[in-house]
BATISE-113182 format. One record per residue: residue in one letter; x, y, z of N, C-alpha, C, O, CB in turn. Coordinates in steps of 0.05 Angstrom, whole numbers, plus 5000, padded with zeros to 4 digits. Glycine has a CB too. Layout:
BEGIN
AXYZXYZXYZXYZXYZ...
% end
This chain:
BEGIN
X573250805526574150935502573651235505571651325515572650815477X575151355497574351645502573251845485571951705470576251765508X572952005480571552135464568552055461566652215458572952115442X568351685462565451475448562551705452561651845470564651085475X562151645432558751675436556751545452556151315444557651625416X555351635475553951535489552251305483551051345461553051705496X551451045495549850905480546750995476545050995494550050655489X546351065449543351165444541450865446539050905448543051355408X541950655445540250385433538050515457536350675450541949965437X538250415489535650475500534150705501531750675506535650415520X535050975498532851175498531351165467529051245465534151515506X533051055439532351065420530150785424528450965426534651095399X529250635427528650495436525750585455523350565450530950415444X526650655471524250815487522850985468520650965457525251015513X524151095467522951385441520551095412518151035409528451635412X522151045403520750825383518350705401516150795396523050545372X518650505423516650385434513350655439510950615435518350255465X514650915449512651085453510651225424508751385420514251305469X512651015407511451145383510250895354509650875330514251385371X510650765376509850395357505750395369505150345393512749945383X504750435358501950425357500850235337499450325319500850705352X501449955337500349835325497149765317496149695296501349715330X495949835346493949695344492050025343489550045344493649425371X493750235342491750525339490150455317490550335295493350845331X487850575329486250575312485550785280484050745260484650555329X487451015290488351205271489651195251489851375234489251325280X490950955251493150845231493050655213493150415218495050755244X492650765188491050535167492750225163492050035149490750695131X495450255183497449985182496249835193497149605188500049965195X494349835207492649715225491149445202491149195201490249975240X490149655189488549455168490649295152489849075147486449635144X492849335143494349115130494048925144492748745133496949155125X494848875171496348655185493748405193493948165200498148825217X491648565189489648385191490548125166490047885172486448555185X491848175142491947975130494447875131496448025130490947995108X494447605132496547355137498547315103500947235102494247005147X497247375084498647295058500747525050499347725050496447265033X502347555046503347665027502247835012502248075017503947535015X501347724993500247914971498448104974498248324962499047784953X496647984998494048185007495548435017495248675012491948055033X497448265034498348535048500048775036500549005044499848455069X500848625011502448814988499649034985499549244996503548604951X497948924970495348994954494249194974493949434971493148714947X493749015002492649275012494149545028493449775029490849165030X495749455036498649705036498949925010499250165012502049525035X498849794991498750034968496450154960496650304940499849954943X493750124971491550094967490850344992489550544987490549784968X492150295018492050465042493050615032491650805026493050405068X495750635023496750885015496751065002498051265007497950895014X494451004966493751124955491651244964490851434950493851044938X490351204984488151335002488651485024486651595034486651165013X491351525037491651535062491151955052492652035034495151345077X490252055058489852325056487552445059485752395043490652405035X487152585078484552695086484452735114486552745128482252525078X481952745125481852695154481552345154480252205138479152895170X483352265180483751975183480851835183480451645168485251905211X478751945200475551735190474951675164473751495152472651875198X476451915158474751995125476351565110475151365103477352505098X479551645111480951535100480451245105480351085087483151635105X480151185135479650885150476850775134476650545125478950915190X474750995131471750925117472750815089472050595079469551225112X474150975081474550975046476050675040475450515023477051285032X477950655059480350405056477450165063476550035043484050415089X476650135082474950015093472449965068471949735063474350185120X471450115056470050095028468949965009466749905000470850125018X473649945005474349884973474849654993472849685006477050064947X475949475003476749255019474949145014475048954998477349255045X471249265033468949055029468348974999467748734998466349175042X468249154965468349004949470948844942471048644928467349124933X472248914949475748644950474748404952475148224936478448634982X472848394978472348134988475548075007477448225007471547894959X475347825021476747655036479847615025481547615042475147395036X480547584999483047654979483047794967481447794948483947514964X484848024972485048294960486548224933485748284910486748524979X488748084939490848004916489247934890489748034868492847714927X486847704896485747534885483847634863483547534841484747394904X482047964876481048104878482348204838481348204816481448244909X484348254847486048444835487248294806487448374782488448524858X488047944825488347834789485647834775485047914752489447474786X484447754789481347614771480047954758478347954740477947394803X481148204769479648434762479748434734481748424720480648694775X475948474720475748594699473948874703471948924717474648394682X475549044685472849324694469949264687468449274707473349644674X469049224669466849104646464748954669462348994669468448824619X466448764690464948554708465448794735463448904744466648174711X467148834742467648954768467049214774466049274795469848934773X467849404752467649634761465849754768466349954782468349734751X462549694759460649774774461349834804461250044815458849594771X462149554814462049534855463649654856464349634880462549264876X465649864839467450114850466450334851467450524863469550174838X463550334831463050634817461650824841461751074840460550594786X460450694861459250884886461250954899460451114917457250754908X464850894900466350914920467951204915469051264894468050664922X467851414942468451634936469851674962468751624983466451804927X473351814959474351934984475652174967477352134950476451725005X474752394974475152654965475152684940472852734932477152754972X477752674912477052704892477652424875477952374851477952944885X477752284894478151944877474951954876473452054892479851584899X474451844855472651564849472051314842474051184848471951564841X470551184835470750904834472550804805473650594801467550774836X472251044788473150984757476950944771478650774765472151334727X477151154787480651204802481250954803482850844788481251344836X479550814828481150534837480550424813482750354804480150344866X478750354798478650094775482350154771484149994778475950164737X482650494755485850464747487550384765489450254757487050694739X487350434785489650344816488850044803489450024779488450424863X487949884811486849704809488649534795490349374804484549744799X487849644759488749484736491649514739492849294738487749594708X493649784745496349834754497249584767499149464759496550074773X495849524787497249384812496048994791497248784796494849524859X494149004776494648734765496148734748496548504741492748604755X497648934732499848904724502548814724504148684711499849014722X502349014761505348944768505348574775507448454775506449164800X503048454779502448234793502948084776504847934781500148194803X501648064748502147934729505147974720506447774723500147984710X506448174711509248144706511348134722513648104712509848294695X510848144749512948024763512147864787513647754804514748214771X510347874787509147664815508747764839508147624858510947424824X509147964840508348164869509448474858510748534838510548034906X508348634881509548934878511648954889511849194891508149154890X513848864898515948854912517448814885518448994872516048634935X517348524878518648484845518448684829520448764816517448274827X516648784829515348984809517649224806519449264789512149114822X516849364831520049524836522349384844522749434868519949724858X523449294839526149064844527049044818529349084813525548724857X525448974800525848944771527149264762529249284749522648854755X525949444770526849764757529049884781529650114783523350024753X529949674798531949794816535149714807535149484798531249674848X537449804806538949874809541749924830543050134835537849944802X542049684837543149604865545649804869546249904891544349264865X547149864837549250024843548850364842550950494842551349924826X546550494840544550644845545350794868545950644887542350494847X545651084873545851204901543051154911542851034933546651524902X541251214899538751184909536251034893536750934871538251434915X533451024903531550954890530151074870528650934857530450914901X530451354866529651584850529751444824527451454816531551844851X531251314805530651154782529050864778528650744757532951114774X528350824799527250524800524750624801523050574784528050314824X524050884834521450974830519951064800517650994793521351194846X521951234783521551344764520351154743518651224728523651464758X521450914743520050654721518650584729519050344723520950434711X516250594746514150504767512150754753509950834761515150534807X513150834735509651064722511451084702511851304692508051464738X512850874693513650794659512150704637512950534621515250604657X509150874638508050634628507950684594507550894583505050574643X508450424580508150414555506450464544506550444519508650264549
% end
């Protein structure tokens, strides 16, 4: 064919493989994949990412933390959360200007979305807009709060 565009699949490909670091230890994705469920891995993915800022030890310590009071189900963690019972085992937790009072609110946010739609995926799915150019309005109902 003439003119065709060269095939990019294997250098793009190469390029991706040189940059797939799953198992770095720098990379707070690391800690999701440790969990097998769903939900945890929702929970703790949005949990990494409201932390991910700082220098990376700082961030891996902090994620690493709030996980050990999580316990074993983060998801689980998160329905059963009451501040009143729980929030003490948040109140020592500090990564730059979060504190433990921060995550209780992360916290209660994310049992929200859990309780009204059954995961964070639903959660935003519900405020998306398929015929939508973009996500910019779906994000936008995701800090809709009543």
């Amino acid at each position: 064919m003439k003119g065709a565009a060269p095939d990019l699949r294997e250098p793009l490909e190469r390029l991706y493989r040189s940059f797939d670091h799953v198992t770095s230890a720098t990379d707070p994705v690391h800690i999701v994949r440790r969990y097998t469920a769903r939900d945890d891995r929702e929970v703790v993915g949005f949990c990494a990412a409201g932390l991910a800022f700082g220098r990376v030890a700082s961030v891996l310590q902090s994620i690493e933390s709030l996980l050990e009071v999580m316990g074993p189900r983060p998801a689980e963690f998160v329905r059963r959360f009451d501040p009143a019972r729980d929030g003490p085992s948040l109140a020592p937790l500090v990564h730059r200007w979060i504190r433990g009072k921060d995550l209780a609110a992360l916290i209660l946010v994310l049992q929200r979305m859990l309780r009204e739609e059954g995961s964070i995926e639903n959660f935003f799915i519900a405020g998306d807009d398929p015929s939508a150019p973009d996500v910019g309005a779906a994000l936008c109902d995701w800090f809709d709060v009543d």
